[in-house]
TORKESE-511732 format. One line per 8 residues: their letters; for each residue x, y, z of N, C-alpha, C. Coordinates in steps of 0.05 Angstrom, whole numbers, plus 5000, padded with zeros to 4 digits. Layout:
residues N
a	X Y Z X Y Z X Y Z  ... .
This chain:
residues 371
xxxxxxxx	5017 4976 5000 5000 5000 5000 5017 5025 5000  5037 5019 5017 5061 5043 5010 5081 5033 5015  5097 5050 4991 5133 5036 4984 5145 5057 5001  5150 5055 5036 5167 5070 5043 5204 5071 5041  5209 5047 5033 5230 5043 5022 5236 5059 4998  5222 5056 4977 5228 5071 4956 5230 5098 4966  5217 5105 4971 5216 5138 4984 5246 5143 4996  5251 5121 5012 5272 5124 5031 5302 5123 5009 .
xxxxxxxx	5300 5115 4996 5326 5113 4980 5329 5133 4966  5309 5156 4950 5305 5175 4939 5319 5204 4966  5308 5200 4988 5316 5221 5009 5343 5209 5028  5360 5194 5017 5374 5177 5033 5392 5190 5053  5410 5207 5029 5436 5216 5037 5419 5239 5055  5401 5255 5054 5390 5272 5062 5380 5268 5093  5361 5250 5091 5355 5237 5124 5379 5230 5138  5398 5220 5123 5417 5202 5149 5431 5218 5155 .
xxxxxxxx	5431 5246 5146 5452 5265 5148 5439 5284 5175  5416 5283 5171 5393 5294 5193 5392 5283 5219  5393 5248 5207 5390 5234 5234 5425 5235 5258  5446 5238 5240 5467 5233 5247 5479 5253 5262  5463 5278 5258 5471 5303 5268 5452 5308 5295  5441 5293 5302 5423 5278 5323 5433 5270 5345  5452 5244 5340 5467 5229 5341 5487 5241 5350  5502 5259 5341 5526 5268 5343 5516 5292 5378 .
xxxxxxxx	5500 5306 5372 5494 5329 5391 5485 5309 5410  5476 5287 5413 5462 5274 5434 5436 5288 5451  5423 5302 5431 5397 5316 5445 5375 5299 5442  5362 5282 5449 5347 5267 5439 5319 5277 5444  5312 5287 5465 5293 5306 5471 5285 5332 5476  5273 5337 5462 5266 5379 5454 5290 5383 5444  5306 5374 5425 5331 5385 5418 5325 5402 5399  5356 5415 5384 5350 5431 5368 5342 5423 5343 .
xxxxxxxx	5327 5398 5333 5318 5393 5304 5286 5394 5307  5280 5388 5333 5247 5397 5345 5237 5421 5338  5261 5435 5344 5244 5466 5344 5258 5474 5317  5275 5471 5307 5279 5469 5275 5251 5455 5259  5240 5439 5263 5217 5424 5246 5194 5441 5257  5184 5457 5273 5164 5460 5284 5163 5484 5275  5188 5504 5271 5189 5532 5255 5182 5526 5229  5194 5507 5218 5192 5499 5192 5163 5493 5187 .
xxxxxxxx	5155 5478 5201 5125 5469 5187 5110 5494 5197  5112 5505 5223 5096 5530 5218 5097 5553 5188  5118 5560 5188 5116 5570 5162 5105 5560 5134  5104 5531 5131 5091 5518 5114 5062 5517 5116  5052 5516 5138 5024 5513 5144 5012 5543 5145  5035 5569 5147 5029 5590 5150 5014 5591 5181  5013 5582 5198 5006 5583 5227 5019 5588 5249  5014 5605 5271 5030 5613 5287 5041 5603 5302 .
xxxxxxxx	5031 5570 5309 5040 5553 5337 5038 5521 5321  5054 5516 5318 5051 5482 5320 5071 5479 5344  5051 5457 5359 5070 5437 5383 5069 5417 5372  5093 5407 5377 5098 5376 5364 5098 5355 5391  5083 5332 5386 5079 5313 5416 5087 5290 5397  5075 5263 5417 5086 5240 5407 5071 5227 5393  5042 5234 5380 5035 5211 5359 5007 5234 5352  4991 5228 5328 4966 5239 5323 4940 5230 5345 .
xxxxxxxx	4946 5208 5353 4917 5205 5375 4926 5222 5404  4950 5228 5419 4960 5242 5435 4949 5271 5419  4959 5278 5392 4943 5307 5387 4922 5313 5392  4895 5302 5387 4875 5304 5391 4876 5298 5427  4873 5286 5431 4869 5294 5463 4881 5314 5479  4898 5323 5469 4917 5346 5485 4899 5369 5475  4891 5372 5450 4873 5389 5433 4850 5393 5450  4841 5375 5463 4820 5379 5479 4817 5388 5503 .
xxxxxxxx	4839 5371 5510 4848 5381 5541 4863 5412 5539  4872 5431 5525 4878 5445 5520 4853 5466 5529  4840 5464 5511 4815 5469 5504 4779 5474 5528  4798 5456 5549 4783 5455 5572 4765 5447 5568  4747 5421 5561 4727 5408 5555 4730 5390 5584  4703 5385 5597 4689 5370 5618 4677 5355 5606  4678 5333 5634 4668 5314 5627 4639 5313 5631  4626 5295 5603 4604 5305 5603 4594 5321 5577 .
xxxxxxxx	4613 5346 5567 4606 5353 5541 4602 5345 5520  4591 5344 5512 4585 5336 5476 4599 5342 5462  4612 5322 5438 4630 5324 5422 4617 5315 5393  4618 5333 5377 4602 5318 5355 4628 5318 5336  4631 5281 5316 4641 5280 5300 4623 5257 5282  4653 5247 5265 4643 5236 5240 4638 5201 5247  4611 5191 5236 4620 5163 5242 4629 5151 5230  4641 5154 5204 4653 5136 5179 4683 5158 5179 .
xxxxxxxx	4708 5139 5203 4728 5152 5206 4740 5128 5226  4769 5135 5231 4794 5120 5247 4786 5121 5287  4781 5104 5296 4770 5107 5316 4788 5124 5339  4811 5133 5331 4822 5143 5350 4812 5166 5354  4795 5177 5329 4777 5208 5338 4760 5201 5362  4743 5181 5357 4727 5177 5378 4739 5165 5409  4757 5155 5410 4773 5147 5432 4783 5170 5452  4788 5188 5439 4804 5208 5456 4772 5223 5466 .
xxxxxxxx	4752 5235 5453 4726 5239 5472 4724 5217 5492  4722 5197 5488 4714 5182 5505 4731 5181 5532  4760 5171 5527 4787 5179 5544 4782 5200 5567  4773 5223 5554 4774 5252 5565 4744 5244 5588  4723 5230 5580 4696 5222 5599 4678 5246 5582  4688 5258 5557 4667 5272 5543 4644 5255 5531  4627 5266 5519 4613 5247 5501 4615 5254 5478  4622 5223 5462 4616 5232 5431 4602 5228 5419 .
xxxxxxxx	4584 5251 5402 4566 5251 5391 4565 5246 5358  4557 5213 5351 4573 5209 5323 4550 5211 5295  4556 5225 5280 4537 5233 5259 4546 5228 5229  4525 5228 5218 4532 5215 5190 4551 5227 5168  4553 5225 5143 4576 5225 5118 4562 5231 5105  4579 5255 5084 4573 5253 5051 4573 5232 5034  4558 5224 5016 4565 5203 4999 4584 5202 4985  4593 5226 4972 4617 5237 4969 4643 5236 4962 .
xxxxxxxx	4643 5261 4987 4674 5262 4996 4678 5250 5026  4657 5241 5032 4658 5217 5057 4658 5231 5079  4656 5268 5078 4666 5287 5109 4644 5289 5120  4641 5292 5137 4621 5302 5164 4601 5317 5152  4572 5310 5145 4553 5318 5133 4534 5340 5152  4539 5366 5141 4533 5396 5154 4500 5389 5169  4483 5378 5150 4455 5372 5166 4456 5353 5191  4472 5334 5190 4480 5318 5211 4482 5331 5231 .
xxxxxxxx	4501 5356 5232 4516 5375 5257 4493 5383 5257  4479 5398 5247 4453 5407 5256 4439 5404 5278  4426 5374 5270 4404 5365 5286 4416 5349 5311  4446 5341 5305 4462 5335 5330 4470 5355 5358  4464 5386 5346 4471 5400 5365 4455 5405 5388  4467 5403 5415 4439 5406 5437 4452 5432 5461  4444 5437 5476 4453 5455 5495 4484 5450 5503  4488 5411 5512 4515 5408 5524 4536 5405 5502 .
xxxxxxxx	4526 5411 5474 4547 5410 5452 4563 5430 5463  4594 5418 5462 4616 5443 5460 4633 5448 5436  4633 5427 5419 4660 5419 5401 4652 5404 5378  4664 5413 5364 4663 5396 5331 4693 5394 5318  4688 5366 5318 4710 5352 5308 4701 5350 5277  4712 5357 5251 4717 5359 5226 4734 5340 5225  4737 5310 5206 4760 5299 5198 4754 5303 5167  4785 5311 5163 4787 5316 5139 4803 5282 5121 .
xxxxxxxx	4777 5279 5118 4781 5240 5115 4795 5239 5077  4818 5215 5090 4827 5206 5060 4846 5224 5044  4852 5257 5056 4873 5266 5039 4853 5301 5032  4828 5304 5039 4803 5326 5026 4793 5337 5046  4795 5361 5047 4782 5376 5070 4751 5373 5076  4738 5371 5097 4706 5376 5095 4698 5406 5101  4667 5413 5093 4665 5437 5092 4671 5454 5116  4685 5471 5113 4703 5485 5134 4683 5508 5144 .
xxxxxxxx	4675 5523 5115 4658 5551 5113 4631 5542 5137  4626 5523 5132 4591 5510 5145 4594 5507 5163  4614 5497 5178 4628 5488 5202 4630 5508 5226  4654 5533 5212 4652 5549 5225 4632 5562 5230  4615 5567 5208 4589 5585 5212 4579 5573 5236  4567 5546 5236 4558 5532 5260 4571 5540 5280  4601 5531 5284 4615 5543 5313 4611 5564 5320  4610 5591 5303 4603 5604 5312 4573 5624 5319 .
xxxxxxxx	4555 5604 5309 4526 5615 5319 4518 5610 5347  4526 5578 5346 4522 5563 5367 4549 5566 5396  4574 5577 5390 4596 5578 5405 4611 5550 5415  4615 5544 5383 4626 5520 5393 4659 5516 5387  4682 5509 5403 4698 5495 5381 4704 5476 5359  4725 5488 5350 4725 5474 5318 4761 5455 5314  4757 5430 5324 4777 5423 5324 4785 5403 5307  4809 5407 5288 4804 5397 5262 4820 5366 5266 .
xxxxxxxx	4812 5336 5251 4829 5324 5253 4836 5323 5223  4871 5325 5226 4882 5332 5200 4909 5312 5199  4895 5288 5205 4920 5261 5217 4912 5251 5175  4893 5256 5163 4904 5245 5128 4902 5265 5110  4901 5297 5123 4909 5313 5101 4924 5336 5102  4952 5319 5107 4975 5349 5116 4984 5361 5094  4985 5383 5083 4983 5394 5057 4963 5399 5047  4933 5386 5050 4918 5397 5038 4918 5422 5034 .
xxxxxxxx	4887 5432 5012 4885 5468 5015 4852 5464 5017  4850 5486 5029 4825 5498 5028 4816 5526 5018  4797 5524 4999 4787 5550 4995 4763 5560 5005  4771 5584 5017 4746 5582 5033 4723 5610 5008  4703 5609 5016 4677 5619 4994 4691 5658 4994  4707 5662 5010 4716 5694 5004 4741 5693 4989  4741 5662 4976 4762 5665 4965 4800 5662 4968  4801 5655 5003 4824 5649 5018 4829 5629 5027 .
xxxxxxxx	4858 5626 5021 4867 5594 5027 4877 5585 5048  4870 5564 5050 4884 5564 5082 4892 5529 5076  4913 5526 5092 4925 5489 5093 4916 5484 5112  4896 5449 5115 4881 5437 5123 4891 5432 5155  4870 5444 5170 4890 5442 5202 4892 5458 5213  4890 5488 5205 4895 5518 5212 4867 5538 5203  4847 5517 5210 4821 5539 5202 4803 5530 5231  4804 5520 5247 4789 5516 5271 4803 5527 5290 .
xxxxxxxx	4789 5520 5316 4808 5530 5338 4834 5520 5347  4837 5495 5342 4867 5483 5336 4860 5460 5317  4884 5441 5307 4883 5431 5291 4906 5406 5305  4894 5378 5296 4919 5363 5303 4923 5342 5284  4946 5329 5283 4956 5315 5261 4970 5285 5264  4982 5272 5245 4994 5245 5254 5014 5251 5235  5043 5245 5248 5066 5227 5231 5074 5203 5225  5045 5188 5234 5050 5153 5219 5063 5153 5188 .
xxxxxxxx	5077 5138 5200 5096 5133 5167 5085 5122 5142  5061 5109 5150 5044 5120 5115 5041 5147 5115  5031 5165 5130 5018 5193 5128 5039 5200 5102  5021 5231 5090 5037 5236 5064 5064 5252 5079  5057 5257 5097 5091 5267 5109 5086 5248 5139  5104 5229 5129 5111 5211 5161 5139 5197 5165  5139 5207 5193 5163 5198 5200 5167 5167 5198  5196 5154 5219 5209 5131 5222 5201 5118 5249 .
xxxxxxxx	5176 5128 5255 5165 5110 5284 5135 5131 5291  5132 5135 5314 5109 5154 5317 5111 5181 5315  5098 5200 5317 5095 5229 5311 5081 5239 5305  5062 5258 5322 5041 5280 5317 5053 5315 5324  5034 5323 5311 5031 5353 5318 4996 5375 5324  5005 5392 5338 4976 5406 5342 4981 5438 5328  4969 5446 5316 4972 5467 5299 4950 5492 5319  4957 5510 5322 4929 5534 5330 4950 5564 5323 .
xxxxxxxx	4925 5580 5321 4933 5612 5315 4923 5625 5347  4917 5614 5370 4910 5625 5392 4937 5627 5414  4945 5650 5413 4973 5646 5426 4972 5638 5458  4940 5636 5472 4937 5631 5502 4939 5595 5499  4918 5589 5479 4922 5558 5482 4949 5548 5472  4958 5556 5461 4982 5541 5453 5007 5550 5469  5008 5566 5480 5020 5562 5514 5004 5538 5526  4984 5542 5538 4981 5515 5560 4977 5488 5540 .
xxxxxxxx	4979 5494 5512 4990 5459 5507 5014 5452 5512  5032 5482 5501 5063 5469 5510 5070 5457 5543  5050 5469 5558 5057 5453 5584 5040 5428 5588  5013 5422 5570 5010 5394 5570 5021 5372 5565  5039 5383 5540 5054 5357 5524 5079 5348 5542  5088 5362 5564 5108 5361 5574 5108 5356 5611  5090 5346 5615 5074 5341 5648 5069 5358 5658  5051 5379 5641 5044 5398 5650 5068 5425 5662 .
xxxxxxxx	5085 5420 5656 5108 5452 5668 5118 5463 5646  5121 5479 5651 5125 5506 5636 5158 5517 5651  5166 5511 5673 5190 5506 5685 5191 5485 5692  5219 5485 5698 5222 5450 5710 5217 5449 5738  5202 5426 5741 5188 5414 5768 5169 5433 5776  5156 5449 5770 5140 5474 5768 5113 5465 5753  5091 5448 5755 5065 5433 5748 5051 5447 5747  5046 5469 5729 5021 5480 5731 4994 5475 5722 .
xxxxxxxx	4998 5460 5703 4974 5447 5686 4966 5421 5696  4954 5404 5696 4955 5379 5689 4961 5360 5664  4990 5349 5663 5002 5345 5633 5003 5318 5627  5009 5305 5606 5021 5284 5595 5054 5287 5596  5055 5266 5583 5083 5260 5570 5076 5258 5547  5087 5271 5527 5083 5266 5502 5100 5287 5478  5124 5284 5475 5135 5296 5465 5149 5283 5436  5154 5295 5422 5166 5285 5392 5186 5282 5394 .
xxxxxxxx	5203 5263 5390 5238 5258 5396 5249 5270 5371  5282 5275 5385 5299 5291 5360 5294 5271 5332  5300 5249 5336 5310 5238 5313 5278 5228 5292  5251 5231 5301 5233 5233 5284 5232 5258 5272  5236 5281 5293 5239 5305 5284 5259 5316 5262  5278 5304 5260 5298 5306 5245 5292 5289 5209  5277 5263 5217 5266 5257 5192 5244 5274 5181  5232 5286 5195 5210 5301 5182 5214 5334 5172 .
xxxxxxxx	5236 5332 5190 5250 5361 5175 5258 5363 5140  5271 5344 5142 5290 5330 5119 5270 5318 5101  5242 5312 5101 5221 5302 5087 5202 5322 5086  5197 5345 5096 5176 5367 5088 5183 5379 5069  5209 5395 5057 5209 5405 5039 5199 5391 5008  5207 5368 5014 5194 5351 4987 5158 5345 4997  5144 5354 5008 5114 5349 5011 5101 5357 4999  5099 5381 4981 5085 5388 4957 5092 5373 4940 .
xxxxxxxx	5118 5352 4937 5124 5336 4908 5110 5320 4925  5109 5309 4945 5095 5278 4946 5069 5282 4941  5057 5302 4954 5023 5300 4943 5020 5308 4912  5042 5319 4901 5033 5327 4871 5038 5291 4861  5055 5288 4867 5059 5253 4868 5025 5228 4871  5017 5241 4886 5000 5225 4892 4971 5233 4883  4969 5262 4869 4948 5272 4852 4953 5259 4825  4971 5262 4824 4981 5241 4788 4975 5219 4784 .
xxxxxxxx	4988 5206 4804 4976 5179 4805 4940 5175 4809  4931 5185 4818 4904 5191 4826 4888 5201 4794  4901 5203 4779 4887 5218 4759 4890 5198 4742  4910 5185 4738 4916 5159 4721 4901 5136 4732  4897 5129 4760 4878 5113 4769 4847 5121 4758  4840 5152 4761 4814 5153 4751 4812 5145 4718  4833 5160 4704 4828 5154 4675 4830 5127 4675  4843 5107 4686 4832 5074 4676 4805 5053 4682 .
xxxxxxxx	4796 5076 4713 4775 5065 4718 4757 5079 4706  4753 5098 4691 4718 5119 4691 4700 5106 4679  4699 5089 4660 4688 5077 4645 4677 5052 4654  4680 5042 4693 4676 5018 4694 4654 5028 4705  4624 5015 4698 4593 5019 4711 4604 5021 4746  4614 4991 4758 4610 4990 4777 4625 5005 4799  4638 5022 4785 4661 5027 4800 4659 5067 4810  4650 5073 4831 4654 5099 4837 4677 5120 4844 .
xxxxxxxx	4686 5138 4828 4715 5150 4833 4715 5168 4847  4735 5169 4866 4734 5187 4888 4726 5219 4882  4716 5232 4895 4710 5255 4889 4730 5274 4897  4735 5305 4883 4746 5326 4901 4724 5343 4894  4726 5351 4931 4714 5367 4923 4724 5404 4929  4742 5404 4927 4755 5428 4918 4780 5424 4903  4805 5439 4898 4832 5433 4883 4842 5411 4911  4839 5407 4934 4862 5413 4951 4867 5380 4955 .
xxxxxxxx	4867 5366 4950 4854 5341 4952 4885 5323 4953  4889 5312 4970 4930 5302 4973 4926 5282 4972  4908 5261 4960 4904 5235 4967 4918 5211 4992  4910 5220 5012 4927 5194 5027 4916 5163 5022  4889 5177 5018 4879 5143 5011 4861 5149 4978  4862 5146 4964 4848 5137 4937 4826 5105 4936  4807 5128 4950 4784 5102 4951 4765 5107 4935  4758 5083 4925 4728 5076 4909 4712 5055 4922 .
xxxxxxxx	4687 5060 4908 4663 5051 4916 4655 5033 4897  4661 5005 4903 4647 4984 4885 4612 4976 4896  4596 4988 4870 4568 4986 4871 4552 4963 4859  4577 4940 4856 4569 4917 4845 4557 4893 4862  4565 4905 4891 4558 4883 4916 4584 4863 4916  4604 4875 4901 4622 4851 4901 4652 4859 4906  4643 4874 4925 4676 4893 4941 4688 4873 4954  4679 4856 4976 4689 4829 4986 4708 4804 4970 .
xxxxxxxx	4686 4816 4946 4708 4787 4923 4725 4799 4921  4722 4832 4912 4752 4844 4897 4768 4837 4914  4765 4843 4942 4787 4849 4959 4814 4818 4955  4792 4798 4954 4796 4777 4960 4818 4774 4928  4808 4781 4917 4822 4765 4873 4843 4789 4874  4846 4816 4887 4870 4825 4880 4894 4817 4906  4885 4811 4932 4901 4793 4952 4908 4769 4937  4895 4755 4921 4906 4733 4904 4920 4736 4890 .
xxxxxxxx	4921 4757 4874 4945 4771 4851 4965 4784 4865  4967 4785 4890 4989 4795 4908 4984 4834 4904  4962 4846 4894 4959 4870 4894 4953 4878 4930  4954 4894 4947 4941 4899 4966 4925 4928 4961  4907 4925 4985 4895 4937 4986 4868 4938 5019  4858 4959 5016 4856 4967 5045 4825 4980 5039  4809 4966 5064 4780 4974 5072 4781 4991 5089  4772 5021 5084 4778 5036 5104 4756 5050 5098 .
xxxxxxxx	4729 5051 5124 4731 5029 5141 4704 5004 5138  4714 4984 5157 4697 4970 5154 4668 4963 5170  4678 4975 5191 4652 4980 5206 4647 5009 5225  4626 5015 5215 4621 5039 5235 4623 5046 5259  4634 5067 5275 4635 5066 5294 4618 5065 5317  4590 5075 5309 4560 5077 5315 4561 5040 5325  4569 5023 5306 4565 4993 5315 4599 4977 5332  4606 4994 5331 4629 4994 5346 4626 4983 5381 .
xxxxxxxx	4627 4961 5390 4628 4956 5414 4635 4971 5437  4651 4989 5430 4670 5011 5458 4642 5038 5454  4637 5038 5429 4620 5063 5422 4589 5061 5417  4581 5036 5420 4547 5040 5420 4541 5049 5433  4515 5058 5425 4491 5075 5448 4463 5066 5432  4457 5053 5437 4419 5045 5434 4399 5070 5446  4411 5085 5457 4390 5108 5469 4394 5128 5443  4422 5136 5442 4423 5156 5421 4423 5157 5395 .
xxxxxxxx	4437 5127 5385 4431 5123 5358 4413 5107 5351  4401 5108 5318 4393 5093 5303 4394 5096 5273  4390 5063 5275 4417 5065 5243 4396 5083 5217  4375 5097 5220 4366 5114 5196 4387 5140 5193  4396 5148 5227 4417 5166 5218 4449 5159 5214  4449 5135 5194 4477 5128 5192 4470 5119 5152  4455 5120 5145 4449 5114 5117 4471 5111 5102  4480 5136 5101 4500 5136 5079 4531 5120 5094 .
xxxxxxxx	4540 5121 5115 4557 5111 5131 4555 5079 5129  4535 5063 5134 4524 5044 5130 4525 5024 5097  4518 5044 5086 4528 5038 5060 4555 5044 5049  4570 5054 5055 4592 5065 5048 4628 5035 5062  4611 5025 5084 4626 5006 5097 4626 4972 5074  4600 4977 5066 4603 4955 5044 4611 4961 5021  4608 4983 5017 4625 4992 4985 4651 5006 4979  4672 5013 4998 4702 5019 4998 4719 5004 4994 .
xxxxxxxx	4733 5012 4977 4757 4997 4977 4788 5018 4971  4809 5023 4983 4833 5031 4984 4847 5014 4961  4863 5034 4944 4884 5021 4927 4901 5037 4928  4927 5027 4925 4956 5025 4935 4966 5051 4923  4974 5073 4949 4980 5102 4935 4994 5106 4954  5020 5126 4935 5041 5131 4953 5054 5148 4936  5082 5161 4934 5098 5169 4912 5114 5160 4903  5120 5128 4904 5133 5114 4889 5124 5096 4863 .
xxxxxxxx	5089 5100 4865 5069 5081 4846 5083 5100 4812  5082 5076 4791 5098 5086 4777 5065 5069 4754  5074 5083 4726 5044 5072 4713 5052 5049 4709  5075 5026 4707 5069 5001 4709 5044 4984 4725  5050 5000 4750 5039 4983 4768 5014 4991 4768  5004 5012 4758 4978 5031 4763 4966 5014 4738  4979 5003 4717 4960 4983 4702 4957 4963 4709  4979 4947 4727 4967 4920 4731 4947 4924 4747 .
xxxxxxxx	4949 4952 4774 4924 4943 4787 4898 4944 4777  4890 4970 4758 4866 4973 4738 4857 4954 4725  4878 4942 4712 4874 4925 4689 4858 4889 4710  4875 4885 4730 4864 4867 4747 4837 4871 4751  4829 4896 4769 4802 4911 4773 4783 4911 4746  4787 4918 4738 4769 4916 4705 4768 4883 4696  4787 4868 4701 4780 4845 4688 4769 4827 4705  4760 4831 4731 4751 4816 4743 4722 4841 4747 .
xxx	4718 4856 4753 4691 4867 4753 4676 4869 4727  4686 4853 4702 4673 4851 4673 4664 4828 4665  4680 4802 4691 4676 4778 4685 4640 4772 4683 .
């Protein structure tokens, strides 16, 4: 599904030169390639604060805890998404409030937030699912009629863009009240082990994150917050330094490929091609929708041809054991969610997919969905 090797041989001399200078200073923690990557991606993201912690599900909860959410508040997100959004409400003793999808672009469907919102709503979680922002403009409007936060998860679209309806762009992560992210080493920018970041333009909260991610002090042995541990080590930091400047080639990388995947599939009846629905679209995942009832076989005849490929996801979180609720849900408000778990399928995208391989997988796909 991804050739991180290839990647790795292309940035070789580059990374080890990063990692080694790591190595050599012996700073392994908060050193100086931390706050080297954290200036750096701020300016990339054009945002005033990124803290860097230790993984994308640590971002989101620090995001919250940041944020001062009680237990008890309402958290409305998406239910056709990575359960670690919903984990960290839950973690925190918030509630999460899980609502349905576009057919789509698969994001958090604006009528959903709607009728989901009640007095103890505090927060809206936006995942910007698969690589594509969801509507940002609608979002905020809501946050701000209702006074809610807007906390973006932006763990599969680092690079994206957004345009917003006045015409201004903003990268995916830096349009709510904070924004948090993942450096899993699939992500289109991921490090050599774990790594997250939290993005905000509020210079009060992003002080008391820097003392969350760090056990809460802001001096040493000095606890003023209540904190984690959770900090980004030199040497992921140092790979991701050394791998951002090339992040507009990897997503332009992975729009190409994405376009060559659509031109071989457009023509197949059963087969639905991912949507954008603006320019900004970085594909982390390039999913389609087989409407043949026969997504199960595919999965199964291209695992036979040694192609892989990935259901993402396969069951809702609404039916999710850690996450049911029989009082609050029912499956009429999961329709499109519901249907969307039997008809996905992930094919193999990265920036090393080259059009050899982009025909065998098509050409496989087409000749078994024609049989």
């Amino acid at each position: 599904m991804v050739d991180l090797k290839g990647q790795y041989n292309d940035i070789k001399t580059t990374v080890n030169a990063s990692i080694e200078e790591v190595l050599e200073n012996t700073a392994y923690i908060n050193g100086p390639k931390v706050h080297e990557f954290q200036k750096n991606l701020e300016a990339y993201l054009g945002v005033k604060h990124v803290i860097p912690c230790a993984n994308g599900t640590d971002a989101l909860q620090i995001a919250m805890m940041g944020l001062g959410l009680k237990p008890g508040d309402e958290v409305i997100t998406a239910d056709f998404t990575f359960a670690a959004t919903v984990e960290v409400i839950a973690l925190l003793q918030l509630t999460p409030v899980l609502v349905d999808v576009n057919p789509d672009d698969f994001n958090i469907n604006i009528d959903a937030i709607k009728k989901a919102i009640t007095p103890k709503t505090k927060a809206i979680v936006p995942v910007h699912l698969f690589g594509q922002c969801a509507n940002m403009d609608a979002i905020m409007e809501l946050a701000k009629a209702h006074n809610l936060y807007v906390i973006e998860d932006n763990a599969q679209a680092i690079g994206a863009s957004y345009k917003s309806k006045n015409g201004q762009i903003f990268k995916a992560g830096t349009m709510g009240d904070v924004g948090a992210t993942s450096f899993f080493p699939s992500k289109n920018l991921g490090c050599y082990g774990d790594g997250g970041a939290i993005f905000t333009n509020n210079d009060d909260l992003a002080h008391t994150i820097r003392g969350i991610v760090n056990h809460g002090m802001y001096e040493r042995y000095h606890h003023d917050v209540v904190g984690v541990n959770s900090r980004l080590d030199s040497i992921q930091a140092a790979v991701l330094d050394a791998k951002l400047p090339k992040l507009d080639v990897y997503n332009k990388a992975r729009q190409d490929a994405a376009k060559k995947y659509d031109e071989a599939l457009k023509n197949i009846d059963a087969v639905v091609l991912p949507f954008r629905n603006q320019h900004g679209h970085v594909f982390h995942q390039y999913t389609l929708r087989i409407k043949s009832g026969n997504r199960d076989a595919l999965v199964k005849h291209l695992n036979n041809n040694g192609i892989p490929c990935g259901v993402y996801y396969p069951i809702p979180l609404h039916k999710q054991k850690a996450y049911a609720d029989e009082k609050r849900y029912n499956e009429t408000d999961f329709i499109v969610t519901n249907q969307l778990v039997q008809e996905v399928i992930s094919l193999p995208m990265h920036t090393e997919l080259d059009d050899e391989q982009i025909a065998h997988i098509t050409s496989t796909i087409i000749n078994f969905l024609n049989e």
